[in-house]
C-alpha positions as a Markdown table, in Angstrom:
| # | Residue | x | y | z |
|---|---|---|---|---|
| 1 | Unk | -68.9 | -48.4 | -29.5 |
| 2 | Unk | -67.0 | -46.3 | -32.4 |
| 3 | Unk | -64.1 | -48.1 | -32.0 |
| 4 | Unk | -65.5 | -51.5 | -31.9 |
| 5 | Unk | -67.2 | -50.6 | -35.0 |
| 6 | Unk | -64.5 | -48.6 | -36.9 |
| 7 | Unk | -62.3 | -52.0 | -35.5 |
| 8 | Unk | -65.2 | -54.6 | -37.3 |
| 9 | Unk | -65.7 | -52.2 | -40.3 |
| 10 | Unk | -69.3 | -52.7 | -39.0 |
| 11 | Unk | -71.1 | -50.7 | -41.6 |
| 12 | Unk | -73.2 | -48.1 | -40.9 |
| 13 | Unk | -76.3 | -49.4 | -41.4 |
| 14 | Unk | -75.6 | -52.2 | -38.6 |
| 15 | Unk | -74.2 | -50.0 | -36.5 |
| 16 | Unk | -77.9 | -49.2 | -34.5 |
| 17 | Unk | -79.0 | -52.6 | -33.8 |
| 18 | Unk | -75.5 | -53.8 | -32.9 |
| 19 | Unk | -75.2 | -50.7 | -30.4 |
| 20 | Unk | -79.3 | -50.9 | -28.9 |
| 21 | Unk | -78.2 | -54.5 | -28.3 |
| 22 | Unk | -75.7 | -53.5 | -25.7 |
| 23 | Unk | -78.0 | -51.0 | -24.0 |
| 24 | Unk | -78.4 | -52.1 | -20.6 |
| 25 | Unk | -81.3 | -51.3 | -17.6 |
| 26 | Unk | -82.3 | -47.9 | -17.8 |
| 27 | Unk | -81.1 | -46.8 | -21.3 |
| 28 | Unk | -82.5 | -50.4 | -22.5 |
| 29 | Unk | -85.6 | -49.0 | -21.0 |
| 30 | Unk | -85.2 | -45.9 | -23.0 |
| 31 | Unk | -84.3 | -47.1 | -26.2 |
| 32 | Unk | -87.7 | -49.7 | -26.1 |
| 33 | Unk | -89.6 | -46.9 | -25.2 |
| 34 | Unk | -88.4 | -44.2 | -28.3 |
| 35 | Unk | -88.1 | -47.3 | -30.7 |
| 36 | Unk | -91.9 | -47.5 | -30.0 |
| 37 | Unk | -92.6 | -43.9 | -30.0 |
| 38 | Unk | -90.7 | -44.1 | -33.3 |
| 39 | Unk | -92.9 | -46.2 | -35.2 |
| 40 | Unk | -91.4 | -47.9 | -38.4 |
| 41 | Unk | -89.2 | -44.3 | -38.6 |
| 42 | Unk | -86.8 | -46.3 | -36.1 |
| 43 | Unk | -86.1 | -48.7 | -38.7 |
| 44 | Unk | -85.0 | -46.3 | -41.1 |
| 45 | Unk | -83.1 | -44.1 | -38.3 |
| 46 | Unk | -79.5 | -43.7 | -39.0 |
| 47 | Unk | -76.2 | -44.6 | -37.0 |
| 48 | Unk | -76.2 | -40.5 | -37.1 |
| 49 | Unk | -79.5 | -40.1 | -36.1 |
| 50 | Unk | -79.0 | -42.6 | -33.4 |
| 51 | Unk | -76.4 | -41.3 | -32.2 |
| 52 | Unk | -78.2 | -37.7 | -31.7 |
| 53 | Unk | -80.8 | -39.3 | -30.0 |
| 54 | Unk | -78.2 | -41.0 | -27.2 |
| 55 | Unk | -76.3 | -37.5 | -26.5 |
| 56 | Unk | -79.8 | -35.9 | -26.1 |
| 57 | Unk | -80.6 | -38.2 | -23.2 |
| 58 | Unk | -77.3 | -39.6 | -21.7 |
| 59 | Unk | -74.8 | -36.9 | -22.8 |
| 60 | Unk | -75.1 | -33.3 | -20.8 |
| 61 | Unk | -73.9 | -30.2 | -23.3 |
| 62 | Unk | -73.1 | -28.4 | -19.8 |
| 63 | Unk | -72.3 | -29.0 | -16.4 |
| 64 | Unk | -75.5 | -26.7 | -15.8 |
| 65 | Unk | -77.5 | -28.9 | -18.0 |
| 66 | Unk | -75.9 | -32.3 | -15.9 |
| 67 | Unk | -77.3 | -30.9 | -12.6 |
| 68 | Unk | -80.5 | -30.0 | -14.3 |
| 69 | Unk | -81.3 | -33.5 | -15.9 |
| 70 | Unk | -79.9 | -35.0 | -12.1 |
| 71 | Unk | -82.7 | -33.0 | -10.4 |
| 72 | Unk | -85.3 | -34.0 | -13.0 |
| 73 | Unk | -83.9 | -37.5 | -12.7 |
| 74 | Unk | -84.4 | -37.5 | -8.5 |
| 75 | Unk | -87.7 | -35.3 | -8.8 |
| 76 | Unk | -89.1 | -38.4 | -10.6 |
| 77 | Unk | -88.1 | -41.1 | -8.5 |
| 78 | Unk | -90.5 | -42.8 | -5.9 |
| 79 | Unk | -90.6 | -41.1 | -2.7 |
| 80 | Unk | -88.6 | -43.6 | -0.3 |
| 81 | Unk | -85.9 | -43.7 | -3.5 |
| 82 | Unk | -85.8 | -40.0 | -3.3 |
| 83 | Unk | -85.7 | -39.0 | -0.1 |
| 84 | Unk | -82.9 | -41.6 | 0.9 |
| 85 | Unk | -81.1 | -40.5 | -2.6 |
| 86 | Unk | -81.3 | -37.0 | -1.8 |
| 87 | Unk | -79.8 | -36.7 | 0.9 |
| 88 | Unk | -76.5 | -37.4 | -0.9 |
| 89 | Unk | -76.6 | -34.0 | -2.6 |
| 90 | Unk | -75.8 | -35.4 | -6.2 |
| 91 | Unk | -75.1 | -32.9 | -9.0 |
| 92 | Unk | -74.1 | -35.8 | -11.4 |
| 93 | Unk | -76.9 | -37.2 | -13.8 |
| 94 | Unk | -74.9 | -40.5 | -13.3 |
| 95 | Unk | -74.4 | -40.7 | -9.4 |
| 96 | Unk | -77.9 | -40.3 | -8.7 |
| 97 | Unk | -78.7 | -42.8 | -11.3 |
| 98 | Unk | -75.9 | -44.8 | -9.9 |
| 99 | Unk | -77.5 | -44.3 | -6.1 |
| 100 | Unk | -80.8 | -44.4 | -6.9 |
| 101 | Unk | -80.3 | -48.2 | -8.2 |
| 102 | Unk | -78.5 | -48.8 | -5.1 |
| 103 | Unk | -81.2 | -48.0 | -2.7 |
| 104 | Unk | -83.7 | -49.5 | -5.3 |
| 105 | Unk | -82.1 | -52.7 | -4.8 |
| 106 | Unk | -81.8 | -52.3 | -1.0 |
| 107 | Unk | -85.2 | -51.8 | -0.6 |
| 108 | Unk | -86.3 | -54.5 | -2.8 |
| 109 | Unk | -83.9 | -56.9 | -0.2 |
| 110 | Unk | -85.2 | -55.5 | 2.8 |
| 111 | Unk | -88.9 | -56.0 | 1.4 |
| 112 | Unk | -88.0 | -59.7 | 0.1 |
| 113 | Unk | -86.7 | -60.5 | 3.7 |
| 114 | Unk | -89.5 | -59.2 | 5.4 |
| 115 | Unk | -91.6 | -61.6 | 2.9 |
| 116 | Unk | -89.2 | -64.2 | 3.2 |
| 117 | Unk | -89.9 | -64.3 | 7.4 |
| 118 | Unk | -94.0 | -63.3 | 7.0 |
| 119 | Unk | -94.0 | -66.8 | 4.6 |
| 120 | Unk | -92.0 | -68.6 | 7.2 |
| 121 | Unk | -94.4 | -68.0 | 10.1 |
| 122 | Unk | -97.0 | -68.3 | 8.3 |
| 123 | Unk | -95.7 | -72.1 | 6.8 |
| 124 | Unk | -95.0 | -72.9 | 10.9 |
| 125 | Unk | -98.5 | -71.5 | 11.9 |
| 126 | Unk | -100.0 | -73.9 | 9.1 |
| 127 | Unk | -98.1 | -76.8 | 9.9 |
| 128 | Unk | -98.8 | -76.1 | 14.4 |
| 129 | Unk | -103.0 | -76.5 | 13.1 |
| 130 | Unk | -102.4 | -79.2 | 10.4 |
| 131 | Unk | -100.9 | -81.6 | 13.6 |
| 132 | Unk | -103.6 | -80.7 | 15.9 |
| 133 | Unk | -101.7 | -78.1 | 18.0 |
| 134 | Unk | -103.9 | -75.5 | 19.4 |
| 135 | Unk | -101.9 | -72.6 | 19.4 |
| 136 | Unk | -104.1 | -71.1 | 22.0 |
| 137 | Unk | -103.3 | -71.7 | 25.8 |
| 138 | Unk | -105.7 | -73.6 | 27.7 |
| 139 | Unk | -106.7 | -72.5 | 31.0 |
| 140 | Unk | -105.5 | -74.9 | 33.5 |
| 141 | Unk | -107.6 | -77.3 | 36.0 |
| 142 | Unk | -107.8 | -76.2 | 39.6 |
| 143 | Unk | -107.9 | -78.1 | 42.5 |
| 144 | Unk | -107.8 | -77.3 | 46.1 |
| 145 | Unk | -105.8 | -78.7 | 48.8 |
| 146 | Unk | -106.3 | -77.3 | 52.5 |
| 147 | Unk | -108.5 | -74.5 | 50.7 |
| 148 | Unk | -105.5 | -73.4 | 49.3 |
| 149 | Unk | -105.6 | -73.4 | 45.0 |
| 150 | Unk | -102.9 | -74.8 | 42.8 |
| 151 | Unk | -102.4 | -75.5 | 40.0 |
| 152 | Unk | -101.6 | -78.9 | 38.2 |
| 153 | Unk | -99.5 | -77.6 | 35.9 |
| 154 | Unk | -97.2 | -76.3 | 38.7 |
| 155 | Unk | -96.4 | -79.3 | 40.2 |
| 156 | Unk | -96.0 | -79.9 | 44.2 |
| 157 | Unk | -95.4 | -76.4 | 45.9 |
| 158 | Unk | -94.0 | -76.2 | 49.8 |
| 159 | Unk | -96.9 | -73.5 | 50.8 |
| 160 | Unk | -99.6 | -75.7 | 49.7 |
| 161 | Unk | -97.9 | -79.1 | 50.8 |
| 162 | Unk | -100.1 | -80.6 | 53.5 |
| 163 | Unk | -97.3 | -82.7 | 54.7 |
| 164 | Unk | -96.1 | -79.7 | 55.9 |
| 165 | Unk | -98.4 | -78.8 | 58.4 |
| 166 | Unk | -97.9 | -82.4 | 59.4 |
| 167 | Unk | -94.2 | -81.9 | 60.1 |
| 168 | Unk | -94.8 | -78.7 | 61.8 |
| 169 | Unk | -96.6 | -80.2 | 64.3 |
């Protein structure tokens, strides 16, 4: 962004609304979050100040502090995030940021499919009732033949036929 701006000859007092534009997801999240915290102080707060503020959060001062802020980062996550994040081993802030949206969104699929198919049987159950389909079986008429039962259903069967007995004999 200081090159963009030092390229415009964006003045300074420009500088934080042009650069809290371009935050995106989680750092857009941030900034709404400390602009509100802030109070009308954000409105006075300098490119400086701002600046400060985004190294604080997004900007490690050690390679101890990165791991630090990626296990705080993981600690906080919901527990299906977490424990499919963690098992990656991440030390950087940014790959388990980076991995966390990843499995984020592959749950969010997986959960969308499952209420993608739940709404399709459910559409096919309503529409089986709505055209009089009982979607229970019936239990099927009986009849005997030679005191043997069959069923009507099952159509002509060669233990049960009489004729056969006929053609035996």
């Amino acid at each position: 962004m200081e090159k963009v701006f030092n390229a415009l000859r964006c003045p300074d007092e420009d500088r934080v609304t042009f650069a809290t534009f371009m935050l995106l997801e989680e750092a857009d999240i941030w900034w709404n979050v400390k602009r509100e915290k802030m109070g009308q102080n954000a409105a006075s707060l300098t490119w400086e100040g701002f600046k400060e503020l985004f190294r604080d959060k997004y900007i490690p001062q050690s390679v101890e502090n990165e791991r630090e802020r990626a296990e705080k980062f993981e600690s906080e996550l919901r527990a299906r995030i977490r424990q499919q994040v963690s098992t990656f081993e991440l030390s950087s802030y940014k790959d388990v940021v980076n991995k966390a949206v990843v499995v984020e969104r592959g749950l969010n699929d997986t959960q969308e499919e499952r209420e993608r198919i739940w709404k399709k049987r459910n559409r096919q159950a309503e529409l089986q009732n709505k055209h009089g389909r009982n979607t229970e079986s019936k239990p099927k008429k009986q009849t005997t033949v030679n005191d043997k039962t069959q069923h009507k259903d099952t159509g002509h069967r060669a233990d049960t036929c009489p004729n056969r007995r006929e053609q035996q004999t």
